[in-house]
N, C-alpha and C positions, 0 to 999 in steps of 0.2 A: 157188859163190862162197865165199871164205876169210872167214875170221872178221874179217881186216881188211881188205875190200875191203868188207864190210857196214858194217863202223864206217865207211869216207869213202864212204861211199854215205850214210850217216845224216848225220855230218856236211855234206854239202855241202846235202842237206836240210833243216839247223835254220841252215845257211849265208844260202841262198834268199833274195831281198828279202822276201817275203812275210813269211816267217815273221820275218824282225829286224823287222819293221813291225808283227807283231803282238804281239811281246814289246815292241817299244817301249811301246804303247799300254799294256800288263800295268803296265809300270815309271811312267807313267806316273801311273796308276791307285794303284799302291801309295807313289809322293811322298806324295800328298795323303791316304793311308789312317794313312801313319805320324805325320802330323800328329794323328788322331783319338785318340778314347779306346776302348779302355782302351789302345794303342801308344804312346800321346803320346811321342815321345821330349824330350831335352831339348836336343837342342842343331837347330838350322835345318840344318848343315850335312850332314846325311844324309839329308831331302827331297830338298834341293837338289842333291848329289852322284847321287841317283837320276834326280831329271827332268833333270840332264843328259845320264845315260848313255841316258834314252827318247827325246830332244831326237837324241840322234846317230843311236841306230838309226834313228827316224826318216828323217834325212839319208841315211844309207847307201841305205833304200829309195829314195827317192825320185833318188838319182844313178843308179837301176839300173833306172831307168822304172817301180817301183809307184807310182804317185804319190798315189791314192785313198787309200790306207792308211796310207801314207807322209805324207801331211798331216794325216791322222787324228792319228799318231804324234808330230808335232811339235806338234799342235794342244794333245792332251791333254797333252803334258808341261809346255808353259807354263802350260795349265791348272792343272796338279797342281802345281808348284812354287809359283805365285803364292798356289795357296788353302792350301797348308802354310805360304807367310810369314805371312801374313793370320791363320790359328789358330792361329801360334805367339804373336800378341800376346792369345792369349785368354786367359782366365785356366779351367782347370778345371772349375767350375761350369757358366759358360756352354755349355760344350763340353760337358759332361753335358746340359744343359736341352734343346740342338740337337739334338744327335746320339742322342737316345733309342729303345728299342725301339717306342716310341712313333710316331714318325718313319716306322719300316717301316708300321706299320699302315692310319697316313694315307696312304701311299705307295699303298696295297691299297685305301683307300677311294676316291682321288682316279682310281684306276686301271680301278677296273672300271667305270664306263660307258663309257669309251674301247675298253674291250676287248669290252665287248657290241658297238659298233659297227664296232668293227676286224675282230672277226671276222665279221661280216655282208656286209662290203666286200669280206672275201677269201671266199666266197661267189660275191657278186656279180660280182668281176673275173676269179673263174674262169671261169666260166660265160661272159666276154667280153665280161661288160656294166659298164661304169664306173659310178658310183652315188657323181654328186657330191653326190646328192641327202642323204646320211645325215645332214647336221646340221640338216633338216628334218623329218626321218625321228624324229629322237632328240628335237627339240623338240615333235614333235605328240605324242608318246608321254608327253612331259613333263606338258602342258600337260592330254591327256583322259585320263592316266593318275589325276590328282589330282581333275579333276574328276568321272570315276566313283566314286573313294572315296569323295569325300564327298555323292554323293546316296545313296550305296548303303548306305556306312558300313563295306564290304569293301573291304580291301587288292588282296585276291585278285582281286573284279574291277575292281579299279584297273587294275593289270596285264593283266588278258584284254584290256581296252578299248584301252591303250595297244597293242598288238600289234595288235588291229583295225586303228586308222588308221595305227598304221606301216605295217601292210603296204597298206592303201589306198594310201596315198601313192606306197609303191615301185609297185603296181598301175600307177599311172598314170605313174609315170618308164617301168616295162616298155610300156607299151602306146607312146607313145610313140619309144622308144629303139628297139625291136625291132621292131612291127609299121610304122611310121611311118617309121622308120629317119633321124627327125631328129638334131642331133650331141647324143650324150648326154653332154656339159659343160654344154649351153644347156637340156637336159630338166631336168640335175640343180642348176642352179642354178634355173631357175624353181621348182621344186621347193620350195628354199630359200626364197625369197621369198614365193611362196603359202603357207605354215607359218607363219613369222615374222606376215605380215599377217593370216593367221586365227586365230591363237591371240592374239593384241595384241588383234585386236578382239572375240574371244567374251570372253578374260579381262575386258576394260572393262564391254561388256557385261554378262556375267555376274556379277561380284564388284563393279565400281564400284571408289572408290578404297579400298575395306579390305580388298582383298585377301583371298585364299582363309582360309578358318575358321584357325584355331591348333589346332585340336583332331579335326583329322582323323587317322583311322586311319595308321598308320606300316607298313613291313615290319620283322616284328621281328629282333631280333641271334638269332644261335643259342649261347647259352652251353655251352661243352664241362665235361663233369664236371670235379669238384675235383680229381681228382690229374693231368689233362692241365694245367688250369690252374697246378699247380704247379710245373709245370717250368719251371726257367730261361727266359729270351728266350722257347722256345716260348708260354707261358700268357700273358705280356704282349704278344705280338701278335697271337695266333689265340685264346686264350681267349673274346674278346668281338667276333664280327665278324656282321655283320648277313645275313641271309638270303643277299642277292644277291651276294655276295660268295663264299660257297659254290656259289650255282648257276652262276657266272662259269667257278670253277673245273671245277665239274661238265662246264659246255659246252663248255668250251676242250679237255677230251680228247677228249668225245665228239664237237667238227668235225675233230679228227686224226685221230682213225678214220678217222671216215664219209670223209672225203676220200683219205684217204692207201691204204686196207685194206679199201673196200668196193667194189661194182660202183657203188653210184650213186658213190661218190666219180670213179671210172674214169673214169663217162659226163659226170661235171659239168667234168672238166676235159680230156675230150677234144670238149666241144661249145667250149669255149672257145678251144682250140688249135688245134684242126681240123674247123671245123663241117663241112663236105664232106665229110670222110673218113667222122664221126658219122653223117652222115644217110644214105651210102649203104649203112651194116649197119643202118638201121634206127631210130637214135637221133632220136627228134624233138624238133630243139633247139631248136625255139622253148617246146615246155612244160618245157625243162629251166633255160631262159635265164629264163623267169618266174617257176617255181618256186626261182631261186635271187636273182634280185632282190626279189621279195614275202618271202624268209627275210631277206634283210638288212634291208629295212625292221623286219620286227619283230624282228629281233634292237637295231636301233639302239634302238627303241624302247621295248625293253625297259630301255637304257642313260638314256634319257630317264628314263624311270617310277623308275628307282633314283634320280636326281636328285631327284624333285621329292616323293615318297613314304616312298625310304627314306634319303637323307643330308639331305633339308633339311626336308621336312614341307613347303613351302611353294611356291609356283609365282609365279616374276616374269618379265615379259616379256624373250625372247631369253635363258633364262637358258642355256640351254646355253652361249651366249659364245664362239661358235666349236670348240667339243670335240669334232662331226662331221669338221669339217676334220683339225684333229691326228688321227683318228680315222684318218679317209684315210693322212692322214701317216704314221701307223703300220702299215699295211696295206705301204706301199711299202716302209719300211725293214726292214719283215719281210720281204720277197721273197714277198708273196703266201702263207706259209702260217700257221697260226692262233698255234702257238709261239712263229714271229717277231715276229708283231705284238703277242702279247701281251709278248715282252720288252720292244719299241719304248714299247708302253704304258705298264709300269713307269718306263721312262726318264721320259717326259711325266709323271704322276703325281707321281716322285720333285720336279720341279719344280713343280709345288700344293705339294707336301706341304711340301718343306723352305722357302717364303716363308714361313710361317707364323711356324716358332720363331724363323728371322734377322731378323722384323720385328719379335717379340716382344724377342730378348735382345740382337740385334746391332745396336737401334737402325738398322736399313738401312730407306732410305724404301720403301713401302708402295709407291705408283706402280711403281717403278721392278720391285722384286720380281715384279708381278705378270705382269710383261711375260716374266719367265723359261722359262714352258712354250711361251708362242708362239717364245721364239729358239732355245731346245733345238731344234724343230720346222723351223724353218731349219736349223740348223745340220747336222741331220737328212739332211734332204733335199740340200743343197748335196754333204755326204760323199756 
């Protein structure tokens, strides 16, 4: 091949709908960045000259059948122009207060319980078992996570406990789902329900109306020496990040391993893809299919136990508040592996995190904000 039979071999490449559909979404992405600081430009019209040019590629894809992408592409362009008009009425400060390294961190806090359960889920859905059960999973982990620490007065076995009845819980979604072979939507939503109802009524019982101690043991932050802290951006968002946040990270390589580059990873996702094929070399998928829904249980649960132990100290009923679901949510938009989901994650997180400083500086109603991570999670899912 000649030197320029490669170039229009390239070009027809960067041609492709796909690709103008996913540059679209780039240009779209970068309208609303050039609005930010420290880019702020100053005039509205080279946002808006951008999410037009995303707004077309867009177009272009979708008259040439990408249409997934392609609506992605138009999606975020009106996206991105409308939130560049919107901070061009902002004054500076504000847009410091918002937009801070700060902002990432929460993004990191709000994100790793999602992501302990995310990755439990994809686990669990290799293996070929659905596990709608995780936001009862995460709530019992919540609720006996807190409540071991404080008779024990250890964090530590706050944690072991919580992972106990997470994986109880999955215990009996698996027994159910697998040996029973009832529909496991209807295992995993009971599931949900038995959680919610026992941890409501041990809490009452237990604590009455004043609620779990104020002075119970916490997981603590892991402080990075002084001269990582001092590094730009780095030290203001990873300087001060609390235990689980680091083991998040810890886990999230080591289930790309195991799954991706190991045998058991091999055998967890060819029991899920082809249990027949599995069983007739010998693979026994029923203890693979258990042992990876009893891992998602306590993986969620461990997502639980960071909520109620290490971001809030405190335990209220339902507090997870649907974040198994997104949880789920995340697991799909990552295509089932642990990376994806934990990108998906960040996205959901980013939505906790940034209601916070727009209800603080941007005067935006509080209700309405809140509702943000759940429509990300739509929106999610619909793309």
């Amino acid at each position: 091949m000649t030197t320029m039979d490669a170039l229009l071999d390239r070009s027809r490449r960067l041609a492709a709908p796909r690709a103008v559909a996913i540059a679209g979404i780039a240009l779209g992405v970068l309208a609303v960045w050039l609005a930010l600081p420290p880019w702020t430009v100053g005039t509205l019209g080279i946002p808006i000259a951008v999410g037009f040019l995303a707004a077309a590629a867009g177009i272009y894809a979708l008259t040439r059948d990408e249409r997934r992408l392609g609506w992605w592409a138009v999606g975020i362009a009106i996206a991105g122009t409308a939130g560049a008009v919107w901070l061009e009425g902002r004054d500076e400060q504000t847009l410091n207060a918002i937009f801070s390294t700060g902002l990432i961190a929460a993004m990191l806090r709000f994100a790793t319980p999602l992501a302990f359960a995310a990755i439990g889920g994809v686990f669990s859905e290799r293996s070929g078992v659905v596990n709608i059960g995780l936001e009862g999973m995460m709530l019992s982990g919540a609720f006996f996570g807190i409540w071991a620490t404080v008779w024990s007065g250890s964090w530590v076995i706050g944690i072991l406990m919580a992972m106990a009845f997470g994986g109880l819980f999955a215990l009996v979604h698996a027994f159910f789902s697998i040996h029973l072979r009832t529909d496991q939507i209807v295992s995993g939503f009971a599931i949900n329900f038995l959680a919610l109802g026992l941890t409501g009524y041990l809490f009452r019982s237990i604590y009455g109306t004043q609620g779990t101690p104020s002075d119970v043991a916490r997981i603590p932050d892991v402080r990075l020496p002084e001269f990582l802290r001092d590094i730009p951006y780095f030290g203001a968002i990873f300087g001060q990040l609390n235990l689980m946040i680091w083991l998040m990270f810890a886990l999230l390589i080591t289930a790309w391993l195991v799954l991706f580059k190991t045998p058991v990873g091999l055998r967890l996702r060819s029991v899920g893809e082809h249990p027949r094929a599995a069983d007739t070399v010998g693979i026994n998928v029923y203890a693979v299919r258990y042992a990876a829904v009893v891992a998602s249980g306590m993986l969620a649960a461990l997502g639980g136990a960071y909520l109620s132990i290490g971001f809030g100290g405190a335990f209220n009923e339902n507090m997870t508040q649907g974040r198994g679901f997104i949880a789920l949510a995340a697991v799909i938009l990552g295509k089932w592996s642990p990376l994806g989901a934990f990108g998906a994650t960040l996205l959901f997180g980013f939505g906790f995190a940034i209601s916070i400083p727009l209800q603080r500086e941007a005067d935006i109603s509080a209700n309405l904000l809140s509702t943000l991570p759940y429509v990300l999670t739509l929106i999610a899912l619909v793309g």
